[in-house]
C-alpha positions in Angstrom: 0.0 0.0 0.0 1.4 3.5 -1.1 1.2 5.9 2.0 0.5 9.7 1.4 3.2 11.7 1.9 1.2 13.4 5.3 1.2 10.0 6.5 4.8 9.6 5.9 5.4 12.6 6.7 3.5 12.3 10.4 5.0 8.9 10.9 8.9 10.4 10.5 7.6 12.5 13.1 6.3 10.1 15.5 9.5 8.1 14.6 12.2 10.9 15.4 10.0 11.9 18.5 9.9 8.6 20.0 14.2 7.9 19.5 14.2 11.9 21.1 12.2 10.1 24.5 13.7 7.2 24.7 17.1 8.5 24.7 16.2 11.6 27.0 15.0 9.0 29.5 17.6 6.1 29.2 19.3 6.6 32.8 22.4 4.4 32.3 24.3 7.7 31.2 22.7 10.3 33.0 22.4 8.4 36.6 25.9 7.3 36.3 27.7 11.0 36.1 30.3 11.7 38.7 28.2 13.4 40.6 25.4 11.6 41.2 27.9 8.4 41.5 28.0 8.6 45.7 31.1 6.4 45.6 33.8 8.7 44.7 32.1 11.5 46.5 32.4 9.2 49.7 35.9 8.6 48.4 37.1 12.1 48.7 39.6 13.0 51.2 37.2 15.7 53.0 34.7 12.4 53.9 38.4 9.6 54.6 38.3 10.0 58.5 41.9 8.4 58.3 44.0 10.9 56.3 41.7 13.5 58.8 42.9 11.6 61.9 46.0 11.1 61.0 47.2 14.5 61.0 49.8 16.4 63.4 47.0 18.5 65.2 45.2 14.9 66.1 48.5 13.1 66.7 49.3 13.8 70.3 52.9 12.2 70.1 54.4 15.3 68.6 52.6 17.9 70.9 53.6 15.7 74.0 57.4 16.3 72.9 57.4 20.0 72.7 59.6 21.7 74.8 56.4 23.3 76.3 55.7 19.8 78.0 59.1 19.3 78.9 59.4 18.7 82.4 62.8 19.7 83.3 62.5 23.6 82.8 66.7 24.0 83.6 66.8 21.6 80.4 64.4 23.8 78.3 65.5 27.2 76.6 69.1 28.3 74.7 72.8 27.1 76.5 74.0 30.5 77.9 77.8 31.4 77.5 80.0 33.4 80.0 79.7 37.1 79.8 81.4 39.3 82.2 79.2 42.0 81.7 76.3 39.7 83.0 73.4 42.1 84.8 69.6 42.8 85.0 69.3 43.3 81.2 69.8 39.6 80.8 68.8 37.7 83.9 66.1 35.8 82.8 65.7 34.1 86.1 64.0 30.6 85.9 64.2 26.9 87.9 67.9 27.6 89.3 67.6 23.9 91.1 69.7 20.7 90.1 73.3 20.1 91.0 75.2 22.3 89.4 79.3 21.8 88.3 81.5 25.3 87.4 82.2 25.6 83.8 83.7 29.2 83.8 84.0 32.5 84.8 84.7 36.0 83.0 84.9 39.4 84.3 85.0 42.8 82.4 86.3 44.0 85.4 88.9 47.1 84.7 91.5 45.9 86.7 94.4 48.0 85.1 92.3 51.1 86.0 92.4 50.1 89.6 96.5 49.4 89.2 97.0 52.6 87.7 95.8 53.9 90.8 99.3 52.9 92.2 101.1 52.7 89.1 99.9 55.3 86.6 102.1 53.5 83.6 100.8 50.0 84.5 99.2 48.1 81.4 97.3 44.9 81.8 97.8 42.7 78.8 95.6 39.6 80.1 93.3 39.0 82.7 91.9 35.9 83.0 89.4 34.0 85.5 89.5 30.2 86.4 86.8 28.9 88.4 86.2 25.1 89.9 83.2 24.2 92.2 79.3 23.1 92.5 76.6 24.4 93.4 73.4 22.4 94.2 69.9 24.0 94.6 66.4 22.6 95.9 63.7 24.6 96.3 64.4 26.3 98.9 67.9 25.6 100.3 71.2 25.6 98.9 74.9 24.4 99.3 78.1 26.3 97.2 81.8 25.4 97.1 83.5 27.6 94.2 87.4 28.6 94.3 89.1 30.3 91.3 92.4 32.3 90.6 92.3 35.4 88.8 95.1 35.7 86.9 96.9 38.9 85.5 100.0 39.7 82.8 100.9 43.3 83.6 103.8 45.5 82.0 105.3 49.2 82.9 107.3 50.9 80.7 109.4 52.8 83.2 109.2 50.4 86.4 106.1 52.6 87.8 108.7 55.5 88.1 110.7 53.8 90.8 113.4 52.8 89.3 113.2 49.0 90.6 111.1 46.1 89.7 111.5 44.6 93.2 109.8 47.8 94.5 106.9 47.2 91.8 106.4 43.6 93.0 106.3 44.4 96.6 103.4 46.8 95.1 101.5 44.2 93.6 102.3 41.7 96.2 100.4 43.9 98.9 96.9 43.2 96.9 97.0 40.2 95.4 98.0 36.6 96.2 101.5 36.5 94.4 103.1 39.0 92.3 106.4 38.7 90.2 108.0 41.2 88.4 111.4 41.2 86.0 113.1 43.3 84.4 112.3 44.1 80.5 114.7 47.3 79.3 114.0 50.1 80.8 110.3 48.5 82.2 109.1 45.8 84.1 106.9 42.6 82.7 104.9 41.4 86.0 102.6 38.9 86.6 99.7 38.3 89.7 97.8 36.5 90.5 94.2 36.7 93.0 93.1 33.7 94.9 89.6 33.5 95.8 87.1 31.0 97.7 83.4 30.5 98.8 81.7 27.9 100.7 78.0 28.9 101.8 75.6 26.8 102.6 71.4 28.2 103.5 68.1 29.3 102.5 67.4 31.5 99.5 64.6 33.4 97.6 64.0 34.0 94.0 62.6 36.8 92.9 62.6 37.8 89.0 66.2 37.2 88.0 67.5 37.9 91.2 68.2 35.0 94.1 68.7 36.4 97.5 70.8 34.3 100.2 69.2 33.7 103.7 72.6 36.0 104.5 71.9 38.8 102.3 73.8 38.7 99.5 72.4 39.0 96.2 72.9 38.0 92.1 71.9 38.3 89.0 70.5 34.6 87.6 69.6 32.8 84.3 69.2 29.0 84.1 68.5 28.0 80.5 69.4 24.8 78.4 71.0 23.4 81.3 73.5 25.7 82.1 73.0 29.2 84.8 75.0 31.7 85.0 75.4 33.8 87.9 76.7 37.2 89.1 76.9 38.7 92.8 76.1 42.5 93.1 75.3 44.9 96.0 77.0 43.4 98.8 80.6 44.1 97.5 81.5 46.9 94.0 78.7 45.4 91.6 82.1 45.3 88.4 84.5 43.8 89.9 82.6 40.1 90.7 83.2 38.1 88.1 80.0 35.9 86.1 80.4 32.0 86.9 78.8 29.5 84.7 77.4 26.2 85.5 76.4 23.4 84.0 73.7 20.5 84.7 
């Protein structure tokens, strides 16, 4: 039978509108998009609870190891290094207790200053400070046996104006613990030498970075990294005591 060409015409129609619906409404590629696909979404890292637990903030090992939770405070902070010129500005104070062994000791000190007080051409070429001792500290007591030599290399170009370098060492020898002077030219080359000891033993107070002995006298204090240093002022001229450093 021969159709029309309307009825082919409306057939085509029918035909091309029914292929239009059926593949609008096949769901095989439309319902299986990525985002309607709830597997990778529950994939994602945002939804993993392990990557999320696994990270420093959750992870109490590493925050349990700062030096925050550190439980030795002397043991906490930067090692300090001697410094003669040790004072308020840079006593930090802290936990001064532990049992504490002498490492060293430096002064600024202007010790030719105070010999040119008796010998106007005296020069001090060296000056140095050695310390041995320990010091141990509980909380509120403590216990202290330090002994050190200060030791100095000296020189005058005209034997102090005397004329005799046995004169200048009986000078020196009247302030300090031995004294030897020889002859150099027309000067002398001298060397001296300061003994000094300290064995205390009582209560004490902290307060800032200052510790206060049950006796009175006072110093200047920092204990960090595991090493204090210490300086007595007040009791005696504040320059002329020299810094000791300890260590744990």
């Amino acid at each position: 039978m021969k159709m029309s060409n309307w009825m082919l015409i409306g057939l085509t129609t029918a035909m091309l509108a029914g292929c239009g619906t059926e593949e609008g409404s096949n769901n095989t590629t439309a319902n299986n998009t990525t985002a309607n696909n709830t597997t990778p979404a529950n994939n994602t890292t945002a939804n993993n609870t392990t990557p999320a637990n696994n990270t420093t903030a959750n992870n109490t090992t590493p925050a349990n190891n700062t030096t925050a939770n550190n439980t030795t405070p002397t043991n906490n902070g930067t090692p300090l290094t001697c410094t003669g010129d040790f004072g308020a500005a840079q006593a930090c104070g802290g936990d001064p207790k532990g049992s504490w062994t002498v490492t060293e000791g430096c002064t600024n000190f202007d010790y030719e200053a105070q010999i040119q007080g008796a010998c106007a051409s005296m020069v001090v070429d060296d000056a140095v400070v050695t310390l041995a001792g320990t010091l141990t500290v509980d909380a509120a007591t403590f216990a202290q046996d330090v002994n050190g030599t200060i030791s100095l290399t000296m020189n005058t170009p005209d034997k102090c104006g005397v004329g005799n370098c046995s004169f200048v060492q009986s000078g020196l020898g009247a302030v300090a613990t031995t004294a030897t002077c020889v002859d150099a030219g027309a000067g002398c080359d001298c060397t001296a030498s300061i003994d000094f000891a300290s064995a205390s033993d009582g209560a004490y107070t902290t307060a800032g970075g200052v510790a206060t002995l049950g006796s009175g006298e006072t110093y200047y204090y920092c204990a960090s990294g595991g090493t204090m240093l210490l300086r007595e002022f007040g009791t005696n001229a504040d320059d002329a005591q020299p810094s000791v450093l300890y260590s744990l």
